[in-house]
N, C-alpha and C positions, 0 to 999 in steps of 0.2 A: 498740708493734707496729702493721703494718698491720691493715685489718680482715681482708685473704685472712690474715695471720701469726695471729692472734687466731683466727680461726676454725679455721685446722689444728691452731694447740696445743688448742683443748679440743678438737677432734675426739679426737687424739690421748691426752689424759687419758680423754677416758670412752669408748675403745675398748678400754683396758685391763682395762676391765668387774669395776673395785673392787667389790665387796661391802662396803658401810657398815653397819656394827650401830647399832641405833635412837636410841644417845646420841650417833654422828659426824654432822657436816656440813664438807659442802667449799664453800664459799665463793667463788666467784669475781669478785674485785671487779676491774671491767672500764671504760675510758675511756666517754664519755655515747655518740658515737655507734653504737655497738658493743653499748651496753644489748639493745636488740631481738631481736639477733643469737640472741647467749648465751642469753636465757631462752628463745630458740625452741631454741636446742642443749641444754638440760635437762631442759625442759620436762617428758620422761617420763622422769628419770630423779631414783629414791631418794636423797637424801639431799643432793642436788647443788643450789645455790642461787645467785642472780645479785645483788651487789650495785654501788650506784653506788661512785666512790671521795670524793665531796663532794655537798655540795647548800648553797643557800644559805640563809643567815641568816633571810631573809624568808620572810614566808607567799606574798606577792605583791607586784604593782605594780610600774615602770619603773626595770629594774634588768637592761637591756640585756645580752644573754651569760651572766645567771644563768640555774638548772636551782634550781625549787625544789622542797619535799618533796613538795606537790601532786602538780606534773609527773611524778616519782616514781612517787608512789602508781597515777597510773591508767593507767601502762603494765606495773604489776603488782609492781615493785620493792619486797623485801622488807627489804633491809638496805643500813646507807649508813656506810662511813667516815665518823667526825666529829673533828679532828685531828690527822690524820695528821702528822708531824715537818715534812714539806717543808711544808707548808701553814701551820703555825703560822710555820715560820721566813722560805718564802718570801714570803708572802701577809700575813704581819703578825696572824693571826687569833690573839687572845687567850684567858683563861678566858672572857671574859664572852661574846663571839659564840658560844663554843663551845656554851656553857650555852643560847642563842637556839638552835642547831643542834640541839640535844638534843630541845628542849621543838618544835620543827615538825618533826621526825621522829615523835616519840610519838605528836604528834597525826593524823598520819596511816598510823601503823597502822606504821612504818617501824622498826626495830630498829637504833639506834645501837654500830655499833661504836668506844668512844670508845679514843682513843690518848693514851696517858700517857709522860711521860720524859724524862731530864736529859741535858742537854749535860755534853761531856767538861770543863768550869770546875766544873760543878756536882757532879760526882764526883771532881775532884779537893780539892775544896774539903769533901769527906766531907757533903753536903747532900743526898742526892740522897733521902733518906727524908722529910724536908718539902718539898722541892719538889716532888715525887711529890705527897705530900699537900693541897699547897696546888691541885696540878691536878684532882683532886679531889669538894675541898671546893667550890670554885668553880664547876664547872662541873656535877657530878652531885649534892649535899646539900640543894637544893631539891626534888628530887626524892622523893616518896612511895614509902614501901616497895613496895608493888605497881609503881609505874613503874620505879623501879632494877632490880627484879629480871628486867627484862625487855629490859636490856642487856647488851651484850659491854664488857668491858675489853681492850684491850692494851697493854702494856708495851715501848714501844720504849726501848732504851739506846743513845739516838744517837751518844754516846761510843765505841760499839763497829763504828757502821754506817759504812764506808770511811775508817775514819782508819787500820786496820792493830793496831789496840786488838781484842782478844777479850775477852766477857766469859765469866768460867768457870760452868760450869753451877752452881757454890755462888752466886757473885754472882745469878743468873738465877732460883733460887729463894731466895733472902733476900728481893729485892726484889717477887715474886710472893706469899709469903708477908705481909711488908707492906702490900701492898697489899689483900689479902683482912683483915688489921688494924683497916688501917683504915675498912673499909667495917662491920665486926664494929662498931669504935665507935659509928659513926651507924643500922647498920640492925640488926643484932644476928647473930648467929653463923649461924643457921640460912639467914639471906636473902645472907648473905657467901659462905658455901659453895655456894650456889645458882649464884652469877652465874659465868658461864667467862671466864678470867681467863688472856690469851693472851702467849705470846713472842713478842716481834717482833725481839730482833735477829744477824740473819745465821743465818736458819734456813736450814741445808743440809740434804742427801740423807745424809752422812756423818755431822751431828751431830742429827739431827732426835727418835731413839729417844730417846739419853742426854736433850734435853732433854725430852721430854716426858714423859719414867721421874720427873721431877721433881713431888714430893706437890701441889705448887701451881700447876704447868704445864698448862693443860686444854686445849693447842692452840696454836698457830703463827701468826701474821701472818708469811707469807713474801711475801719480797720479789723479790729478782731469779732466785731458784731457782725459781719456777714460771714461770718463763719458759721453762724446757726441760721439757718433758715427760718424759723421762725422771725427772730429779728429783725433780719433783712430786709424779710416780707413788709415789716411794720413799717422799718427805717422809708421802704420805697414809697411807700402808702401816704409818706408823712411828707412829700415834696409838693412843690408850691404848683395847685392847680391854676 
């Protein structure tokens, strides 16, 4: 979107005048120059939060066209996609920068929404619960129980996002469930249950309830449906009171 297009859709979301109960947040992760924009559009408002969609690897130093977590931080940014599918596949960014990404978010104050999930090979090939894993272990198991727990997960099934593949709401919490598993293994049940543990794929206005009626579902990574306001409004409407 442009910045006037950006700025009328959340006008348009938070003039629908949601009422969030204390455990919601809406999230809206918005292009870098646009950052400014949004958290002055939220600013007074409950529950409503502005995050970047990337930052870079680095703390600092000549690395022309990056935005790091710094920069970030002291224009107030509270949450930063780390992950995200296009970025891993466009961008070449692997476990191990991811795990860089992780660890200069933490440090300044930034809450990692990290993105997990298997290409349509890796689900056909019935793998998609260790390579889950293995994204993971790599990138989040360094991490100290106090630090983990004070991250987002989500779960993209790229398999499902524009190939005309649906994943059914059983698939969507199998793999949510798992993935709270495996965190149980390394950090232990009570700090697994803690962390919200989000769906990311093809969250609609029509499927948004059913998915998130799911035990393991704690919220949405939506994609091209918050791009209309009306939907969005629905998609938020549809979160677990």
């Amino acid at each position: 979107m442009t910045y006037q297009q950006g700025e009328k859709l959340l006008d348009e979301v938070l003039q629908a005048n949601l009422l969030l109960e204390d455990h919601q947040k809406v999230i809206f992760a918005v292009p870098f120059p646009y950052l400014i924009m949004a958290m002055s559009e939220v600013a007074d408002e409950a529950g409503f939060y502005i995050a970047a969609q990337n930052c870079s690897d680095k703390k600092n130093g000549a690395y022309t066209g990056e935005v790091s977590a710094e920069m970030l931080q002291s224009i107030g940014v509270k949450y930063c996609i780390v992950g995200h599918s296009e970025r891993r596949e466009y961008f070449l960014e692997n476990n191990k920068i991811l795990a860089e990404k992780i660890n200069v978010c933490l440090q300044h104050d930034i809450t990692p929404i990290f993105c997990c999930g298997e290409s349509l090979r890796v689900r056909e090939e019935n793998n998609q619960n260790m390579f889950v894993q293995r994204q993971l272990e790599d990138s989040l198991f360094h991490l100290t129980e106090e630090q983990v727990r004070t991250i987002i997960i989500a779960y993209e099934p790229i398999w499902a996002i524009g190939t005309g593949k649906t994943a059914t709401t059983q698939q969507a919490q199998e793999m949510q469930k798992h993935l709270r598993y495996v965190l149980e293994s390394k950090y232990g049940k009570d700090t697994a249950d803690e962390i919200p543990v989000l769906y990311g794929g093809s969250v609609k206005a029509n499927n948004a309830g059913e998915l998130f009626s799911c035990p393991d579902v704690d919220g949405g990574l939506v994609g091209g449906a918050s791009l209309v306001a009306r939907d969005f409004i629905e998609i938020i409407k549809a979160l677990k009171k």
